[in-house]
KOLFI-115589 format. One line per field, with one value per residue (C-alpha): residue number from 1; residue in three letters; x, y, z. Coordinates in steps of 0.5 Angstrom, whole numbers, plus 500, padded with zeros to 3 digits. Layout:
BEGIN
num <- [NUM;...]
residuo <- [ALA;...]
px <- [X;...]
py <- [Y;...]
pz <- [Z;...]
END
This chain:
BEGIN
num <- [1;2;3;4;5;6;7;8;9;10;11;12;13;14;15;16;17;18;19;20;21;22;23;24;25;26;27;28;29;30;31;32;33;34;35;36;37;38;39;40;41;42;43;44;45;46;47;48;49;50;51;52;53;54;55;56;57;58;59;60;61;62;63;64;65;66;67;68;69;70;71;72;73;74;75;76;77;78;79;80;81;82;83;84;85;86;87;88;89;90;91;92;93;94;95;96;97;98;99;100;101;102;103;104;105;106;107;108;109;110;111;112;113;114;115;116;117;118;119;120;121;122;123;124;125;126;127;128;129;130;131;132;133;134;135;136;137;138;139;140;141;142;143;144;145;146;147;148;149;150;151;152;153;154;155;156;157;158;159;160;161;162;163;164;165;166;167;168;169;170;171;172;173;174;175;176;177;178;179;180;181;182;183;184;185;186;187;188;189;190;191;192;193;194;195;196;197;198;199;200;201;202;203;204;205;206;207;208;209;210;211;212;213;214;215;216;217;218;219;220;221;222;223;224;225;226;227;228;229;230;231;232;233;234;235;236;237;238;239;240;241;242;243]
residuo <- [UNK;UNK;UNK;UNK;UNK;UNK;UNK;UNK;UNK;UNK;UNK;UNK;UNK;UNK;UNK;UNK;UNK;UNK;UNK;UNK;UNK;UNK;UNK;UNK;UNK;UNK;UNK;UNK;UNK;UNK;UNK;UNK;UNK;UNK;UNK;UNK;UNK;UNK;UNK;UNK;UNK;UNK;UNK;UNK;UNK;UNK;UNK;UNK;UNK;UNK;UNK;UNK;UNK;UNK;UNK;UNK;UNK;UNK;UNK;UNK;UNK;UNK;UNK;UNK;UNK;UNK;UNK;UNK;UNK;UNK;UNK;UNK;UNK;UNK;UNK;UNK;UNK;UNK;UNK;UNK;UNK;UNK;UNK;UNK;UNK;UNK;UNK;UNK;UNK;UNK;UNK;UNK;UNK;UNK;UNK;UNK;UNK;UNK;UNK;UNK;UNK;UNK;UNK;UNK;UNK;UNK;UNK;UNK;UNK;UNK;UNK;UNK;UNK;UNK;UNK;UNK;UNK;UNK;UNK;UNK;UNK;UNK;UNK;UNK;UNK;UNK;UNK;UNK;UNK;UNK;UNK;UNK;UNK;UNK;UNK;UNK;UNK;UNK;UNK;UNK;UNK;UNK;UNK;UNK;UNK;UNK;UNK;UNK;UNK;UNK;UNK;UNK;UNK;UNK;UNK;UNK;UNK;UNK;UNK;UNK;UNK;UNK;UNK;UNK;UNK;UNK;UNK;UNK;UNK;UNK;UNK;UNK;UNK;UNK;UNK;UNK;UNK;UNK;UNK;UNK;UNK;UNK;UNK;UNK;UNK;UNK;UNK;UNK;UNK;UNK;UNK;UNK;UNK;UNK;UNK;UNK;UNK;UNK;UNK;UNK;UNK;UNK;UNK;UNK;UNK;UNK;UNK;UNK;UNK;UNK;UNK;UNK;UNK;UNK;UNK;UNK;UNK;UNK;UNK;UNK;UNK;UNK;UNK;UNK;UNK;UNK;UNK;UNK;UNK;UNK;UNK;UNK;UNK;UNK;UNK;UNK;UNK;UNK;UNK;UNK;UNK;UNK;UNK]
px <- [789;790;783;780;782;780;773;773;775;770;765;767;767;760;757;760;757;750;749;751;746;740;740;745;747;751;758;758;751;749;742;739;741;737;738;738;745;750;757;754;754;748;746;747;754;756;759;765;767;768;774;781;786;792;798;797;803;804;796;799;793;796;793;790;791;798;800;807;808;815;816;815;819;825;825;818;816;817;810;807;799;797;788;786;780;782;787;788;783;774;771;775;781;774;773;780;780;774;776;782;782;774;773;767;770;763;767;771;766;764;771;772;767;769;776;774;770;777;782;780;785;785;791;789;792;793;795;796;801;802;802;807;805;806;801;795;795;794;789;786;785;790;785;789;788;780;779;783;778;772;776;779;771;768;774;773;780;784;786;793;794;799;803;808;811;813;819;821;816;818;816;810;813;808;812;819;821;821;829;827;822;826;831;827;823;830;829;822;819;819;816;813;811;811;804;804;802;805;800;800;796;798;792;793;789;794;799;804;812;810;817;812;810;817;820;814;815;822;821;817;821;826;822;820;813;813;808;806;799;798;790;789;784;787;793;797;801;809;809;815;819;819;822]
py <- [022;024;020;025;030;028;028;035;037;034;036;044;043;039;045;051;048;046;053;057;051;053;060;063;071;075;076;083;086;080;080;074;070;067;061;067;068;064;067;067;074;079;083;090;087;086;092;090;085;089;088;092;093;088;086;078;077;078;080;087;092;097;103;099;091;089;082;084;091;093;090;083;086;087;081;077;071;063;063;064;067;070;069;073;075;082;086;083;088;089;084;079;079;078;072;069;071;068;061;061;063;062;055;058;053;053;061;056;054;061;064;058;059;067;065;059;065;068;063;063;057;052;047;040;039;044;043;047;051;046;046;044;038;040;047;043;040;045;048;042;044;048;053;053;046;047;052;048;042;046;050;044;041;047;048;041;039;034;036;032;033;033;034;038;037;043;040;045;049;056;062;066;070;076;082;080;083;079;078;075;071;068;066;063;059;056;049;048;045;038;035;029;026;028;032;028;034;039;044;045;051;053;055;060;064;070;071;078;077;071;068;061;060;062;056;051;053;051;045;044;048;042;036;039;043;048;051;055;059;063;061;066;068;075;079;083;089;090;095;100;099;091;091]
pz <- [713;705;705;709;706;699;703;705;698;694;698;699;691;691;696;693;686;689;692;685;682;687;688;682;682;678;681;680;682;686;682;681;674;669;664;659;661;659;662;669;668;667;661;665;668;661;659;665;659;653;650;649;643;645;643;640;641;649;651;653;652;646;643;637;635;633;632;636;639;641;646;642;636;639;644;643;647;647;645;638;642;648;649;655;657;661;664;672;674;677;676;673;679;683;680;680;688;689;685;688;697;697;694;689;684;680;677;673;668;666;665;661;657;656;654;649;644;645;642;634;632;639;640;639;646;652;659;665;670;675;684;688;692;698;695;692;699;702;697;695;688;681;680;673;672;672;668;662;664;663;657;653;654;651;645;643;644;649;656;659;666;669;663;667;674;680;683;687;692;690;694;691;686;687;688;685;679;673;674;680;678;673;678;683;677;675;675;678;672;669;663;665;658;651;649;642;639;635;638;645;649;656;661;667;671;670;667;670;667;664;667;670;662;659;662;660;653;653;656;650;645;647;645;638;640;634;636;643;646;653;655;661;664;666;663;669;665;668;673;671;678;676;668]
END
């Protein structure tokens, strides 16, 4: 049974990756692609990705770039940098939709490769946000995990799977506060093994509240990490009602 499904896995990625090799287009306008366009975005698409000012602390978008924002002043995270690409919004949510519930897993490579020109000072190591089991059954694939394969390749640096463990299957935290968030993560994660490094980047397709990473950080806090970045695809600013 755990055969076939490995089968039917490898094959959904070797089809979904042959299609975009044969006939590439940009997931935006849906025009044909050329080799001149190195994030499987084309030139006019471009402007979708311009930049924002941000807090670099905690990703949030600012009126102008600040190390730490108020927020991060008065109460700052666990981690020392969040690297994102974007706000969780057109197209990049697009990207992360189609990655994760329409298996088009060749959008993983280009995402990294937009996310490895962000990050000036890379971990030696970095590792990702894990699946339960019985979830990466079901899905067949860590939508986080691939990315942080393409991204530690593009950076140079070691990629360690399987770094932490999910022991609890927890309900999707989509929709609950962050006080609920954290609640429903308590003791969820494991550390599986030490990263033997100093230095150690964490990779997500999005990161909301930041209750999933927070926890992670402590984990490596408690093993003499010193050092801890947030490598997301997306940054999903804190509605009102959830703080």
């Amino acid at each position: 049974m755990l055969s076939d499904w490995f089968q039917k896995a490898t094959l959904l990625k070797f089809k979904s990756k042959t299609a975009h090799w044969l006939f590439p287009q940009c997931p935006i306008c849906k025009l044909p692609l050329n080799n001149e366009d190195p994030y499987g975005v084309c030139s006019a698409c471009e402007v979708w990705y311009a930049s924002a000012p941000r807090c670099q602390r905690c990703g949030l978008a600012t009126l102008t770039p600040v190390d730490m924002c108020g927020q991060c002043l008065s109460k700052p995270p666990p981690w020392h940098r969040l690297y994102c690409i974007g706000d969780y919004q057109f197209p990049l949510s697009n990207s992360i939709h189609q990655l994760k519930y329409q298996r088009q897993f060749w959008q993983a490579q280009p995402l990294a490769k937009r996310l490895s020109g962000c990050i000036d000072t890379p971990a030696p190591v970095i590792t990702s946000v894990p699946l339960h089991w019985q979830r990466y059954l079901r899905r067949g694939f860590n939508q986080s995990d691939l990315i942080a394969k393409h991204l530690a390749a593009y950076l140079g640096v070691k990629h360690q799977t399987k770094l932490f463990c999910r022991e609890l299957n927890t309900k999707a935290q989509q929709g609950l506060s962050k006080a609920k968030r954290k609640r429903n993560l308590a003791k969820a994660f494991r550390l599986n093994s030490h990263p033997n490094s100093l230095h150690v980047g964490i990779v997500d397709d999005v990161v909301t509240t930041g209750s999933t990473v927070q926890h992670l950080c402590q984990l490596l806090l408690e093993v003499g990490v010193e050092r801890i970045d947030i490598y997301c695809i997306c940054r999903t600013p804190e509605p009102e009602d959830h703080k």
